[in-house]
TIMI-2910 file (N, C-alpha, C, CB; in pm, 1 decimal, decimal comma, always signed):
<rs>
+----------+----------+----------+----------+----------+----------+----------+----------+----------+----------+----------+----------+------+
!      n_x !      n_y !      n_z !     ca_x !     ca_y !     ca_z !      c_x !      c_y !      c_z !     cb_x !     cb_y !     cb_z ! resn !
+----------+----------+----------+----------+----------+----------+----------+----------+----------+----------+----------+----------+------+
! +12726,5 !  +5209,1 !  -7226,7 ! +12616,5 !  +5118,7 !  -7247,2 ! +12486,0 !  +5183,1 !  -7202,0 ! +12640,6 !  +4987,9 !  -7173,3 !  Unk !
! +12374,6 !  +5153,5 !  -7270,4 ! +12245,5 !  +5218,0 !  -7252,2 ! +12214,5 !  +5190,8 !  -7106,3 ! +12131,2 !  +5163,0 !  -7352,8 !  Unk !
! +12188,0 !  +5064,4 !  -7125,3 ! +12185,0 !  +5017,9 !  -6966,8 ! +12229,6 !  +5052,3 !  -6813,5 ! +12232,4 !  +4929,2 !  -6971,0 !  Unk !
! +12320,9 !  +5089,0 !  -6879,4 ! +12405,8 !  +5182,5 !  -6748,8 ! +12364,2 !  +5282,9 !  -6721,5 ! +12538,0 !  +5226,6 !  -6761,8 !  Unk !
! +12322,7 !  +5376,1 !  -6837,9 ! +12284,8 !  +5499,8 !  -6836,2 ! +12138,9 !  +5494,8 !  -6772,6 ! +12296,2 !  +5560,3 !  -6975,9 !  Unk !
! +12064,5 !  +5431,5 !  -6823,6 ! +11918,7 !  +5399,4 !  -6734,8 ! +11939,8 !  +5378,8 !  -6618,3 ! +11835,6 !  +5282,4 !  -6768,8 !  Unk !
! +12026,4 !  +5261,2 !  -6561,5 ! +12050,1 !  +5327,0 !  -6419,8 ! +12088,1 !  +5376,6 !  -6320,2 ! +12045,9 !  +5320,0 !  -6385,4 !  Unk !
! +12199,1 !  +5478,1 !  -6428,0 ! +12243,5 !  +5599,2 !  -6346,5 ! +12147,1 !  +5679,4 !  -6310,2 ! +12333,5 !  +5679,8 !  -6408,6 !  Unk !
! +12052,7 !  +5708,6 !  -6437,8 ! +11964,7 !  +5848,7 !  -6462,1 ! +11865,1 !  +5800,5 !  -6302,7 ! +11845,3 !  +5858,5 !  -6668,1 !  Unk !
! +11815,2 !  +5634,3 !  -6303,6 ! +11744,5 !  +5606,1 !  -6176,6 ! +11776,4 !  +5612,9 !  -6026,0 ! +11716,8 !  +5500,9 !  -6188,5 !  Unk !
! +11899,2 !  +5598,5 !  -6070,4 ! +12004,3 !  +5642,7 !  -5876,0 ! +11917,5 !  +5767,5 !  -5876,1 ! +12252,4 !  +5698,5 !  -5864,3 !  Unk !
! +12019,3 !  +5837,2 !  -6000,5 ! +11998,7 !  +5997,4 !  -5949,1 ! +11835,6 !  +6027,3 !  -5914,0 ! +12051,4 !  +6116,9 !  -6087,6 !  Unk !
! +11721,8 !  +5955,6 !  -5954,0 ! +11590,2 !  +5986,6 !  -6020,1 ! +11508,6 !  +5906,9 !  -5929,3 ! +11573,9 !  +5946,3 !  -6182,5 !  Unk !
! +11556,7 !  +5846,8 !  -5812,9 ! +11509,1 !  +5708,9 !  -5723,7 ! +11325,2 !  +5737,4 !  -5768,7 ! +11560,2 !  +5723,3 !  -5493,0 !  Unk !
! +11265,0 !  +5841,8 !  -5735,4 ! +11118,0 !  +5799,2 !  -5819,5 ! +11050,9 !  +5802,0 !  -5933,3 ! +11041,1 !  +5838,1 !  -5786,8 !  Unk !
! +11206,1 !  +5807,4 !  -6053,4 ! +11144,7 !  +5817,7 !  -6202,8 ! +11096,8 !  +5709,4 !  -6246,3 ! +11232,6 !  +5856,0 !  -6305,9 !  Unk !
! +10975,5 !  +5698,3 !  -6325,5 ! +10925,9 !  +5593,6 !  -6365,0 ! +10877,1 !  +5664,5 !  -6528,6 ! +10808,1 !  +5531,9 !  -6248,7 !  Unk !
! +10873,9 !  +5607,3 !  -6644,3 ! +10889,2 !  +5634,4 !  -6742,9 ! +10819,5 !  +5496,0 !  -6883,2 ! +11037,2 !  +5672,1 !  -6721,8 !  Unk !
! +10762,7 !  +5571,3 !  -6967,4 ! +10803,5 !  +5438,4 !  -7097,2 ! +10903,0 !  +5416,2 !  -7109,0 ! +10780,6 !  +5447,5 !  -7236,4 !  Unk !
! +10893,6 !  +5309,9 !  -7213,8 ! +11010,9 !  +5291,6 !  -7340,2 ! +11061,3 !  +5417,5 !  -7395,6 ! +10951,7 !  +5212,3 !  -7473,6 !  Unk !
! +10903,1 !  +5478,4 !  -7470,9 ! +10941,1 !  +5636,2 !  -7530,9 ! +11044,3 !  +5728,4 !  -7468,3 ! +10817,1 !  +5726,0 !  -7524,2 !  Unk !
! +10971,2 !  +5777,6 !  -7323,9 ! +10989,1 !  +5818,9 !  -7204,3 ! +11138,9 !  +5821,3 !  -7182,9 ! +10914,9 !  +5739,0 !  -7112,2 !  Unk !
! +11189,1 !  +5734,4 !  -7163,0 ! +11340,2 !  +5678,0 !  -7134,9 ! +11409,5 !  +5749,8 !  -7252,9 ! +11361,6 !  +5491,9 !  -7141,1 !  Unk !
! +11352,4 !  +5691,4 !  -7368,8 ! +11475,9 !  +5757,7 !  -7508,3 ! +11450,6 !  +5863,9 !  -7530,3 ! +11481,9 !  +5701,5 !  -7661,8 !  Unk !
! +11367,6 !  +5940,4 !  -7478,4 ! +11326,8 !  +6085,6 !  -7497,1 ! +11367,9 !  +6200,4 !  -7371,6 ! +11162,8 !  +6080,7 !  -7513,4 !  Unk !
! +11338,8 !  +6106,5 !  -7278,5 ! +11429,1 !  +6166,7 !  -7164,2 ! +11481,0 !  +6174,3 !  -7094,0 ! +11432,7 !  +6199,0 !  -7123,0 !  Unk !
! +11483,8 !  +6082,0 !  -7058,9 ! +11597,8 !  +6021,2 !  -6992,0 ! +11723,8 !  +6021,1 !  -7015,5 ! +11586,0 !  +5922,0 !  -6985,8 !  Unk !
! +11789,6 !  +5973,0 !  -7166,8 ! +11855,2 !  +5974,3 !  -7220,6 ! +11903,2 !  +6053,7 !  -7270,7 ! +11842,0 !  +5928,0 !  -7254,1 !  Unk !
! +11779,7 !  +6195,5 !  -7322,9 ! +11854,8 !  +6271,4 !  -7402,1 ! +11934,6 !  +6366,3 !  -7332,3 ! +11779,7 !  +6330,6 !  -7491,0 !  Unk !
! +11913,4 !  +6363,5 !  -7222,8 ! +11873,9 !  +6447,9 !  -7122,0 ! +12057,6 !  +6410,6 !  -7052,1 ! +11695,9 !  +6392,1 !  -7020,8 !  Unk !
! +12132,6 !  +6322,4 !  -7119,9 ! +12283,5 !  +6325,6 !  -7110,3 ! +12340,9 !  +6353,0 !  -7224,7 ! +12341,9 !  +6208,9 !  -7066,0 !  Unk !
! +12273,7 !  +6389,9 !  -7341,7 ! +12386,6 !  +6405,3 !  -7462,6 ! +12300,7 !  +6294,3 !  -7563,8 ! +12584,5 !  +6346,9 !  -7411,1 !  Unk !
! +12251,9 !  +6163,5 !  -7560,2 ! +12269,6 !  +6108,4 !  -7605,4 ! +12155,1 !  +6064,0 !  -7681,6 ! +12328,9 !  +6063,0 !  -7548,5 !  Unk !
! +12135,9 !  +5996,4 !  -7815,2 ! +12002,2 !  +5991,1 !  -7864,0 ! +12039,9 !  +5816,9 !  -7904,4 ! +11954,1 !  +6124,3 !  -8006,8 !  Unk !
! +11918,3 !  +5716,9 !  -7918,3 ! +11917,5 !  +5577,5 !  -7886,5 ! +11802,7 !  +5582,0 !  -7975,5 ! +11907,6 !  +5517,7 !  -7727,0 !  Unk !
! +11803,3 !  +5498,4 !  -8067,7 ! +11661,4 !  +5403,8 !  -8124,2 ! +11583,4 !  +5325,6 !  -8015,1 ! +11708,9 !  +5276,4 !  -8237,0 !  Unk !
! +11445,8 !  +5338,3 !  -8019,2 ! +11349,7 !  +5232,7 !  -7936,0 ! +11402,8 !  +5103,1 !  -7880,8 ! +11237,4 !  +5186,2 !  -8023,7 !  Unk !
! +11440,3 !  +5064,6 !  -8024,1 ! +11477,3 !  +4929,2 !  -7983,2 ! +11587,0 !  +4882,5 !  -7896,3 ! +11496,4 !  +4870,1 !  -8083,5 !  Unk !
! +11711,3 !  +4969,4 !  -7951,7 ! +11808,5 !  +4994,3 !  -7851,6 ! +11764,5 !  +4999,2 !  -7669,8 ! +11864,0 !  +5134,6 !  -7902,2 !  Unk !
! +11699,5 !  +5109,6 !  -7682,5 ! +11656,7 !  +5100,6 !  -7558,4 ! +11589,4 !  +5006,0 !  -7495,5 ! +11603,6 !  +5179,7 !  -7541,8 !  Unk !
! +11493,4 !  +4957,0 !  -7572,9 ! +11391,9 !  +4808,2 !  -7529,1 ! +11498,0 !  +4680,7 !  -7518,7 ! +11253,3 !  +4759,3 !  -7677,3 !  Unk !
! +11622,4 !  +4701,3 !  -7572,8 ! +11696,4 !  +4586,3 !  -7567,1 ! +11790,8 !  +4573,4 !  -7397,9 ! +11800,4 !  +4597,9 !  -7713,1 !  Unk !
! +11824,4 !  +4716,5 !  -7380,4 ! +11851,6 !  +4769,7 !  -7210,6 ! +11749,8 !  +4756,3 !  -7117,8 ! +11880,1 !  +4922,5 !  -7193,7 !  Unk !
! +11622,9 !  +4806,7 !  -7159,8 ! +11574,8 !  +4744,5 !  -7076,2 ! +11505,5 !  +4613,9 !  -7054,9 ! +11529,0 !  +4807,6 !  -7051,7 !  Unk !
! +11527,8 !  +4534,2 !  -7143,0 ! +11520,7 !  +4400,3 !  -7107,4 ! +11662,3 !  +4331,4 !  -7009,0 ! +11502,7 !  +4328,0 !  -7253,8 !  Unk !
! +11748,5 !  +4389,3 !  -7023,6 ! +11861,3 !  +4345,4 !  -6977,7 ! +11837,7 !  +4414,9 !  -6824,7 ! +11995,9 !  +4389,9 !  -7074,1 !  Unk !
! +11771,9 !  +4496,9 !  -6781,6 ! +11819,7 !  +4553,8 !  -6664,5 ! +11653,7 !  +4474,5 !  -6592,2 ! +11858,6 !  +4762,4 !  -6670,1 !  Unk !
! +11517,4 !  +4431,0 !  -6671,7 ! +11415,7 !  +4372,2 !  -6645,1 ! +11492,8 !  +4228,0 !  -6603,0 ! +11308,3 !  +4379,9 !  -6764,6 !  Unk !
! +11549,1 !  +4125,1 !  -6673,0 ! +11596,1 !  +4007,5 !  -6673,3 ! +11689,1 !  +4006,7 !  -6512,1 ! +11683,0 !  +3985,5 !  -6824,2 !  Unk !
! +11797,9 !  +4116,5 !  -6525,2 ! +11821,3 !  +4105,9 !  -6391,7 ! +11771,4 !  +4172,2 !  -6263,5 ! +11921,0 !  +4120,3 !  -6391,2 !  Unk !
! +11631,6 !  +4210,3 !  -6256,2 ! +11539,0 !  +4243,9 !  -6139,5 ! +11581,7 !  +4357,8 !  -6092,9 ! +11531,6 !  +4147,3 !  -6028,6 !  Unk !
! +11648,3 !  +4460,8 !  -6174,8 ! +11703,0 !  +4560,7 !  -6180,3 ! +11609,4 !  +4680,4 !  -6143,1 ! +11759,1 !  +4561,6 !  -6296,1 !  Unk !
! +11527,0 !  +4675,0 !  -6271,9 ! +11416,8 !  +4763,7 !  -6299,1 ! +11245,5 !  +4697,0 !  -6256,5 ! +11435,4 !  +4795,6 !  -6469,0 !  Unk !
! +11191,1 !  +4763,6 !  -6241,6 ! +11058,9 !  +4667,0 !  -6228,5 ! +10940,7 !  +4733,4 !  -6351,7 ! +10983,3 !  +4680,1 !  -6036,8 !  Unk !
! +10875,9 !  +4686,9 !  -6443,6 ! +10742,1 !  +4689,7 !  -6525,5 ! +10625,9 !  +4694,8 !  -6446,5 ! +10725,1 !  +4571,5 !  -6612,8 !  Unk !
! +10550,3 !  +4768,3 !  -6486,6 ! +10406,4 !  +4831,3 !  -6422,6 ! +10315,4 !  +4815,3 !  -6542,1 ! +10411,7 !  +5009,9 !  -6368,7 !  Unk !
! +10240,9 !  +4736,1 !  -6563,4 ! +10130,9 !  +4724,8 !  -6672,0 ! +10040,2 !  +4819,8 !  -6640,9 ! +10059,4 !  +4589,6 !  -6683,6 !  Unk !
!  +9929,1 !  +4872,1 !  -6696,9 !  +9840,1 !  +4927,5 !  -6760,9 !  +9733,6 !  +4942,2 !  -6816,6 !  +9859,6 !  +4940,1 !  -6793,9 !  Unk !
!  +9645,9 !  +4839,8 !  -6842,7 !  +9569,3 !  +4777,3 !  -6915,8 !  +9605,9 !  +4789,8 !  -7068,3 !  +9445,0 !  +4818,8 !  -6882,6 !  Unk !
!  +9592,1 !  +4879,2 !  -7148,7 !  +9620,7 !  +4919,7 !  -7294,5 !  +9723,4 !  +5017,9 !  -7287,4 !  +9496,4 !  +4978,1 !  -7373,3 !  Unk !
!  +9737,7 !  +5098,5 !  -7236,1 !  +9859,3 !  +5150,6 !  -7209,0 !  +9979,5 !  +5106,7 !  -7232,9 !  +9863,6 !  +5168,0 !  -7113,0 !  Unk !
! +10134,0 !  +5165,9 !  -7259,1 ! +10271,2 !  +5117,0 !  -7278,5 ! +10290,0 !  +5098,9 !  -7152,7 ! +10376,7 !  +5201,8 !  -7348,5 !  Unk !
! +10371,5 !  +5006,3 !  -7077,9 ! +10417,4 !  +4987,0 !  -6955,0 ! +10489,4 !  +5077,0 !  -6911,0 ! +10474,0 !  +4887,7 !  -6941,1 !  Unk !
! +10527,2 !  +5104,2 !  -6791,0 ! +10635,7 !  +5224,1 !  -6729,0 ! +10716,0 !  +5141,2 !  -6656,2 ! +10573,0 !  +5354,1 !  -6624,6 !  Unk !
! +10863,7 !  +5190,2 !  -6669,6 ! +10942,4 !  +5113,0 !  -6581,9 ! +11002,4 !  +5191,8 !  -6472,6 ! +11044,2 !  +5045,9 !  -6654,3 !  Unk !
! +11044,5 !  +5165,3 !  -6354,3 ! +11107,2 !  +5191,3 !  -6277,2 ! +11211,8 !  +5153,2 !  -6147,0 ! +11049,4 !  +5227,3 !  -6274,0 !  Unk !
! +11274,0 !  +5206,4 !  -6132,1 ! +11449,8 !  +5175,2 !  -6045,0 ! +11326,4 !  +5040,5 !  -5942,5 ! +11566,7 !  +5398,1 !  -5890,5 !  Unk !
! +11416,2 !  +4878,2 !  -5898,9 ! +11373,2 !  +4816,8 !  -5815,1 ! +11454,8 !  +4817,9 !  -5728,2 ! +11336,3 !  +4719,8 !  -5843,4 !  Unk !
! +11369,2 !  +4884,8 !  -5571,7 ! +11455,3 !  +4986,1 !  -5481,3 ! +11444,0 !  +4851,8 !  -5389,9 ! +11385,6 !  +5168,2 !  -5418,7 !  Unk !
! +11408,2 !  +4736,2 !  -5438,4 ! +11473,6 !  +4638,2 !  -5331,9 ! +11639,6 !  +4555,2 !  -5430,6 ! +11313,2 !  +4486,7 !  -5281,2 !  Unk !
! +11673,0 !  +4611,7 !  -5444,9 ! +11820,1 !  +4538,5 !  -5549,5 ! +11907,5 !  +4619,2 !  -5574,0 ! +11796,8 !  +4485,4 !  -5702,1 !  Unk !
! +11952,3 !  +4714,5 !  -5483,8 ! +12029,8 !  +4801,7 !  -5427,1 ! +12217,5 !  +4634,4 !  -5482,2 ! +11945,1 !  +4854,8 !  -5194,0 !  Unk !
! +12194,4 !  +4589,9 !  -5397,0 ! +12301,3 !  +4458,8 !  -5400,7 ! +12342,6 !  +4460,3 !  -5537,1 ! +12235,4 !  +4299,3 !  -5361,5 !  Unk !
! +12230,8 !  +4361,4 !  -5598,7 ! +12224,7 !  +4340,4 !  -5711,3 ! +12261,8 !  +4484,6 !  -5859,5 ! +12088,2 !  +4280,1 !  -5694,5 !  Unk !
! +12238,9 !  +4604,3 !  -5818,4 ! +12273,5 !  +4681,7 !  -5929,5 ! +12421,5 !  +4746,5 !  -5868,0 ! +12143,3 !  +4799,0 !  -5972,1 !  Unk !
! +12448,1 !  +4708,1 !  -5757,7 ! +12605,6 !  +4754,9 !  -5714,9 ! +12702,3 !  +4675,1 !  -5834,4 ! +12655,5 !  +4691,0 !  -5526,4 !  Unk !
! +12637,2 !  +4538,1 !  -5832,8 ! +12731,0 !  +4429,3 !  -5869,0 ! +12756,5 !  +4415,1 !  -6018,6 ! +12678,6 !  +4298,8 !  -5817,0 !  Unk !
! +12583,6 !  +4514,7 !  -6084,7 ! +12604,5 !  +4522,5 !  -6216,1 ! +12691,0 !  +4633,5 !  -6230,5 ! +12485,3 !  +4531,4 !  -6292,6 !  Unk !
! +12670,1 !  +4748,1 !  -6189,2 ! +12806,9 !  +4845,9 !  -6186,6 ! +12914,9 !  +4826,9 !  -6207,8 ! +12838,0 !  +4893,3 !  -6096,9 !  Unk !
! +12972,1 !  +4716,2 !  -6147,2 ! +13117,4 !  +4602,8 !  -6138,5 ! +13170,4 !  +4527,6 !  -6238,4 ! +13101,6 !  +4491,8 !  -6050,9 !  Unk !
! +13040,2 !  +4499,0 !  -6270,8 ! +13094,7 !  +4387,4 !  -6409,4 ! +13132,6 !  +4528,2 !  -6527,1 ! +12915,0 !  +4241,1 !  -6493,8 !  Unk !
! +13232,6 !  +4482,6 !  -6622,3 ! +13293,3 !  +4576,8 !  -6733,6 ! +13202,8 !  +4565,9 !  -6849,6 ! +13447,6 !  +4536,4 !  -6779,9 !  Unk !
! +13205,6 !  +4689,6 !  -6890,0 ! +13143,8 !  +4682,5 !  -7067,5 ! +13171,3 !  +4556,9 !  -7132,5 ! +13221,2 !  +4798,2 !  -7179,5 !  Unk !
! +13277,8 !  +4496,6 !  -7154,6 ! +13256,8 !  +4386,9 !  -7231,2 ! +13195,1 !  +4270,0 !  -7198,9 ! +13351,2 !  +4356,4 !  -7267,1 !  Unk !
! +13183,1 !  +4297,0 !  -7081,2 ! +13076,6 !  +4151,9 !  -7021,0 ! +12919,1 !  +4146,5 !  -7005,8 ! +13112,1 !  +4118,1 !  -6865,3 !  Unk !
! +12929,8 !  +4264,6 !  -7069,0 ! +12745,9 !  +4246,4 !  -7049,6 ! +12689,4 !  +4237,4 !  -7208,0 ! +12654,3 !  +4417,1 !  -6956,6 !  Unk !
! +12575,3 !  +4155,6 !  -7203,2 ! +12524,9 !  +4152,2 !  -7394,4 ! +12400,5 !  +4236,5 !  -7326,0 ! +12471,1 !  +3945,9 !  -7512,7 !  Unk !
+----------+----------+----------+----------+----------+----------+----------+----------+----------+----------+----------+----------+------+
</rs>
């Protein structure tokens, strides 16, 4: 799952902060793997929704996201849950 992979790459990366682009360009590729935008915008809404990741606005700028190093708990527990349980 994409999602996972975003925040593996952020364990390993505790001060990467990145776009949307950013993420599918390198983050990602950067294991093997290549993802459409949207794909990715759809992970990281899922890892935004659970306070996972945190958004940094910009004024006009694309937002950057990065690992939320207070939810240590909370991304143990997503770790836990199985591929088929997450949309």
């Amino acid at each position: 799952m994409i999602a996972r992979a975003i925040l593996r790459y952020l364990q390993e990366h505790r001060d990467a902060k990145d776009t949307l682009e950013g993420i599918a360009q390198w983050w990602l590729l950067k294991e093997g793997r290549e993802h459409s935008l949207a794909e990715v915008e759809r992970a990281v809404a899922l890892l935004l929704s659970r306070s996972l990741v945190v958004e940094t606005r910009r004024g006009a700028l694309p937002p950057f996201y990065q690992l939320n190093h207070t939810a240590q708990h909370q991304i143990a527990e997503f770790e836990r849950v199985s591929p088929e349980e997450e949309t």
